[in-house]
C-alpha positions, 0 to 999 in steps of 0.5 A: 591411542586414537579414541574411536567414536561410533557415528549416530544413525543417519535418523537420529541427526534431523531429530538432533538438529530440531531439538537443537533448534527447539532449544534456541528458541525455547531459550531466546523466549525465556531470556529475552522479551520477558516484559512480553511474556504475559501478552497472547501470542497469535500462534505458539510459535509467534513468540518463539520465531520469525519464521510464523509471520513470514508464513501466514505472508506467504500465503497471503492470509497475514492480516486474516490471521492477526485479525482473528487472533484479536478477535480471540486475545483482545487488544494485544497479540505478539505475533514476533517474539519481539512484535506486538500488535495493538488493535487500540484507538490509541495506540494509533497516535502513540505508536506513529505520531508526531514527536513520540521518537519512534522509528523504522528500526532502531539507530544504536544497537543491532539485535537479530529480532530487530526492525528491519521490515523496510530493507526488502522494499530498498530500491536504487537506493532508500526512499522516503518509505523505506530510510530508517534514519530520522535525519535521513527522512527528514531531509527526503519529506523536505524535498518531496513535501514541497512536491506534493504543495497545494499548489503544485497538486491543483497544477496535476488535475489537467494530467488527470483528466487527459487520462480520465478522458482516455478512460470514458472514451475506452468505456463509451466504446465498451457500450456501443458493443452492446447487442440488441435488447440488451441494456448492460454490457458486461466486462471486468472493471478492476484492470481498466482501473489499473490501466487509468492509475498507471497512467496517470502516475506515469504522465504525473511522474514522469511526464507521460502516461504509459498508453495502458488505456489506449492500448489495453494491455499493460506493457511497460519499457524498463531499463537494468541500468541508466542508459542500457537496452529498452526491455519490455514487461507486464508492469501491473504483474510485475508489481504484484509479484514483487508486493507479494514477494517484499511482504513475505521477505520483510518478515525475514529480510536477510532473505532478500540477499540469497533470493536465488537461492531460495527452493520457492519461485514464488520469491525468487520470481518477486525479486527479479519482478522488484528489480524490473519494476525499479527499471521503470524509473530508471528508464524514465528518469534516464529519458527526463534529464536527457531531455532537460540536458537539452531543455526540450522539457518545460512539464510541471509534473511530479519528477520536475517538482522532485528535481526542484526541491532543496533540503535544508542545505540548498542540495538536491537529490543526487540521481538514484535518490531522485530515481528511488523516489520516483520509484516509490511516487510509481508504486505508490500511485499505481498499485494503492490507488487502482485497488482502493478504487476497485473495492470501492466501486464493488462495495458502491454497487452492492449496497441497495441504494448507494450508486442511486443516492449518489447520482442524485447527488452528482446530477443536481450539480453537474448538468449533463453526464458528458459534462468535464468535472472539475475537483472544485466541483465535487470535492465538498459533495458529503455523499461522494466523500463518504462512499470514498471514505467508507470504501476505503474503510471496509475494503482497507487497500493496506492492510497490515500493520506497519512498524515502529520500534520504540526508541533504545535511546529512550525509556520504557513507554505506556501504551494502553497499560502495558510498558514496552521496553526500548527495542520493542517492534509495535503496529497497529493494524489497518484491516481490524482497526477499521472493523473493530465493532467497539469503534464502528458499531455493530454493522461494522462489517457493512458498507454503510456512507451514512455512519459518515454523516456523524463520526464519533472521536474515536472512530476519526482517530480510526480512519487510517488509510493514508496512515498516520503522523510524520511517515503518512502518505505524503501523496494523499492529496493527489489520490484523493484528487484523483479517486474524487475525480474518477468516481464522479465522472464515471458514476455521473456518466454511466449506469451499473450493475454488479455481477458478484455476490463476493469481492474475494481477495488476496494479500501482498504489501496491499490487499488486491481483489482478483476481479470485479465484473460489472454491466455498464452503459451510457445514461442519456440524463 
C-alpha cells in the first residue's frame, strides 16, 4: 500500500528553511569557538555568521561599525564566529610580529570558518599579499625585498620628479586661469593626485607613466591575456570597484568563484573590474620582456629589479608570479598612496596654523618656490614628518584590520589575557588603534603634528599605517619618498585654501574620500 503525505503549504516552507538555518547556526555557536563565548559580540549575529561582516563590507561602514562596538565592549569584539578583533597596543606585536608563527589561514586543517580573507585578492597567481604559505612568502619577500633596497629606491627619485614636475606644470596652469581680482583659483585636488600616483608607480613599475597628468583623465591600455588585443579602461574607477567588491568578497571569499551569478552588480561589476585592472600588468609586463628579448631596455625601475631577484635557490620569478607582483607594486602604489595624500593635504589646510607653520619650515631651507627638491633635502624637517605622519594617523587610508590565524601546529596563545585556541582568526584594527583616546589623548579625534614632537611608547607601538612585522608594507620606503616629496614641493610652491567643512568618506579595501576642493595659487616668495 502506497503512504500518502499531504504536502506543506507553500508558506509554511521559508519559515521551515529559516528555522533550519537558525538552528545550524545556533548549533555551530554552542559546539564550536567555546573559548569565545564570553568576548562581546558587535552584533548578535557576528557570532553566529559570516554573512554580518560581509554586510557592514558592502556597505562600506565595516570599520565605523567595529569602531563603535569598541568604544561600547572595550578591547575585544568578535565580529566572525571565529573573528576577534583586538584594539590593544599590544596585541599588535603578538598578532603580526616577527617569529610569533601566525599566518594568513592556517596550513593543516581545513574548516569552513577558517582564513581565507586573501584568496579574493588572488590575481594571475598569489603575490607577496596574498600567498598563504610561509614558505611560499618567504621566498617571494626575498626576491621583492631586494627590489625595494636603499639603493635601488634612491635610484627611483629622478622617476618621481619627471612626474612631480609634470604635476606643478598641470597646476601652474590651473593659476593662470584665474580671473581678475581674484587671488585663489578653485578646483577638486583628490584626482590630480591619482593622476601623479598612477604615474609614478607606472613609470617606477613598468617603465613609463601612464599619461594621467598630461592628459587629465585616467585611461589605461590593459590586455585579457599576454599578447592579446589592447582594450581601454578608466584605471582609477576600476580600481575602486574592485577594492570594494575584494573587501566584501573576502568576507565570504567562495563568492568570488560564482560572482556572475550573484543578483548584486555591485559584485558582479568588482570582479570584471579586478580582472581588468590585473590587465594592466599583463599588458606592461607583456611589452617589458618583448623589449628586453631585443634589449631595447636598459631602465632601472622596479620591474627590471623584480626580474633580477633570485631566491634562495638562484631561480626567479616565472612570468605570472612576476605579473602578480607587478600587479600588487601598481595597486599598492597607486590607490594607497594618492588617498593617503589626500587626506593629508585635507586635514593640513583645515587645522589653523599647520600649512603657515610648515612653509616657515620649507622656505628656511629651500630658497625659491621654483626650486627642484631633492629627499635629501627635506626628508629629516621634523614639521613635514609630522604633518605626513599625523596625517596618516587621523585619516588611516587602510582601515580594517587585517588577519591572522593562530597557528594549529601550535598551543593556545595569550594575548591580553585571553587564550585563543589554534585556528582562532585575530586583527587589530587600524581606524581605532590610531583614535583609541587611552594611547593619543583626549584630542585623539584632532589633527595635531605637535603630539609628534614627544611620542609616548605605546603611542609608537600604535603607528601602523605601513602595518607591521614580516608582511609589512614591503614599499613603505618608496611611499614615503614619494608622499615627502610631493607635499614639499607643492606646499613650498603654492598657497591654499580649503573649501570643505568635511572630508567625507567611503570604504573598500582603503578607506577614499569622494572629493577634496581646494584654492590654489602661485607664491612669488
Amino acid at each position: 500500500m502506497w503512504l500518502s503525505f499531504a504536502a506543506p503549504p507553500l508558506a509554511t516552507i521559508p519559515i521551515a528553511g529559516l528555522a533550519l538555518l537558525l538552528a545550524y547556526y545556533i548549533s555551530t555557536y554552542l559546539c564550536k569557538n567555546k573559548d569565545l563565548s564570553g568576548i562581546p559580540a558587535a552584533s548578535p549575529w557576528a557570532a553566529l555568521t559570516r554573512f554580518w561582516l560581509l554586510r557592514e563590507a558592502r556597505f562600506g561602514r565595516r570599520y565605523l561599525t567595529i569602531d563603535k562596538a569598541h568604544q561600547k565592549h572595550g578591547d575585544m569584539v568578535r565580529i566572525q564566529p571565529n573573528h576577534v578583533s583586538i584594539a590593544n597596543v599590544e596585541a599588535i606585536n603578538a598578532i603580526y610580529g616577527h617569529g610569533n608563527g601566525f599566518l594568513k589561514r592556517q596550513e593543516v586543517h581545513y574548516r569552513a570558518d577558517c582564513l581565507d580573507f586573501y584568496d579574493a585578492f588572488v590575481a594571475v597567481s598569489r603575490s607577496l599579499f596574498s600567498t598563504r604559505n610561509r614558505a611560499d612568502h618567504t621566498r617571494k619577500r626575498k626576491i621583492v625585498s631586494h627590489t625595494f633596497a636603499a639603493k635601488s629606491v634612491m635610484q627611483f627619485e629622478q622617476y618621481m620628479h619627471q612626474n612631480l614636475n609634470e604635476l606643478l606644470r598641470q597646476w601652474d596652469l590651473i593659476c593662470e586661469r584665474a580671473p581678475a581680482n581674484t587671488k585663489f583659483v578653485r578646483f577638486d585636488c583628490l584626482p590630480w593626485f591619482a593622476y601623479l600616483a598612477f604615474d609614478t608607480i607606472g613609470d617606477l613599475a613598468f617603465g613609463a607613466p601612464f599619461g594621467m597628468l598630461k592628459n587629465g583623465q585616467d585611461t589605461v591600455e590593459y590586455m585579457d591575456y599576454a599578447g592579446g588585443p589592447s582594450k581601454y579602461m578608466r584605471a582609477i574607477e576600476a580600481l575602486s570597484r574592485r577594492g570594494e567588491a575584494f573587501a566584501v568578497l573576502g568576507c565570504l571569499p567562495f563568492l568570488k568563484t560564482i560572482s556572475y551569478l550573484l543578483p548584486d552588480p555591485f559584485l558582479r561589476h568588482g570582479v570584471r573590474s579586478g580582472e581588468q585592472v590585473a590587465g594592466i600588468a599583463i599588458a606592461r609586463v607583456n611589452e617589458r620582456l618583448v623589449s628586453t628579448a631585443t634589449n631595447d631596455n636598459k631602465r632601472v625601475d622596479i620591474l627590471a629589479r623584480l626580474m633580477e631577484g633570485k631566491d634562495m635557490n638562484g631561480q626567479p620569478l616565472g612570468r605570472e608570479e612576476l605579473t602578480a607582483e607587478a600587479l600588487t607594486q601598481l595597486i599598492a602604489g597607486s590607490d594607497t598612496t594618492s588617498n593617503t595624500l589626500t587626506g593629508v593635504f585635507y586635514w593640513l589646510l583645515k587645522t589653523p596654523g599647520v600649512l603657515q607653520k610648515l612653509q616657515a619650515e620649507l622656505d628656511a631651507v629651500i630658497p625659491s618656490p621654483n626650486d627642484e627638491i631633492s629627499f635629501q633635502s627635506v626628508k629629516d624637517l621634523p614639521y613635514l614628518k609630522a604633518c605626513l605622519n599625523e596625517g596618516m594617523r587621523i585619516h588611516s587610508t587602510s582601515a580594517l584590520g587585517l588577519p591572522r590565524v593562530v597557528p594549529y601546529n601550535g598551543p593556545a596563545v595569550d594575548i591580553c589575557g585571553h587564550k585563543f585556541e589554534p585556528g582562532t582568526v585575530l586583527s587589530v584594527p587600524n581606524y581605532t588603534i590610531h583614535r583609541l583616546e587611552s594611547i593619543w589623548g583626549n584630542d585623539s579625534n584632532q589633527y595635531r603634528p605637535e603630539r609628534w614632537e614627544s611620542l609616548t611608547a605605546d603611542q609608537r607601538k600604535a603607528f601602523v599605517p605601513f602595518g607591521h612585522g614580516p608582511r609589512s608594507c614591503v614599499g613603505r620606503n618608496v611611499a614615503e619618498m614619494e608622499m615627502t616629496l610631493a607635499l614639499a614641493s607643492l606646499v613650498r610652491r603654492y598657497d591654499f585654501e580649503l573649501y570643505q567643512d568635511n572630508f567625507d568618506t567611503w570604504e573598500g579595501f582603503l578607506r577614499k574620500g569622494f572629493h577634496c576642493e581646494v584654492g590654489i595659487c602661485r607664491r612669488t616668495t
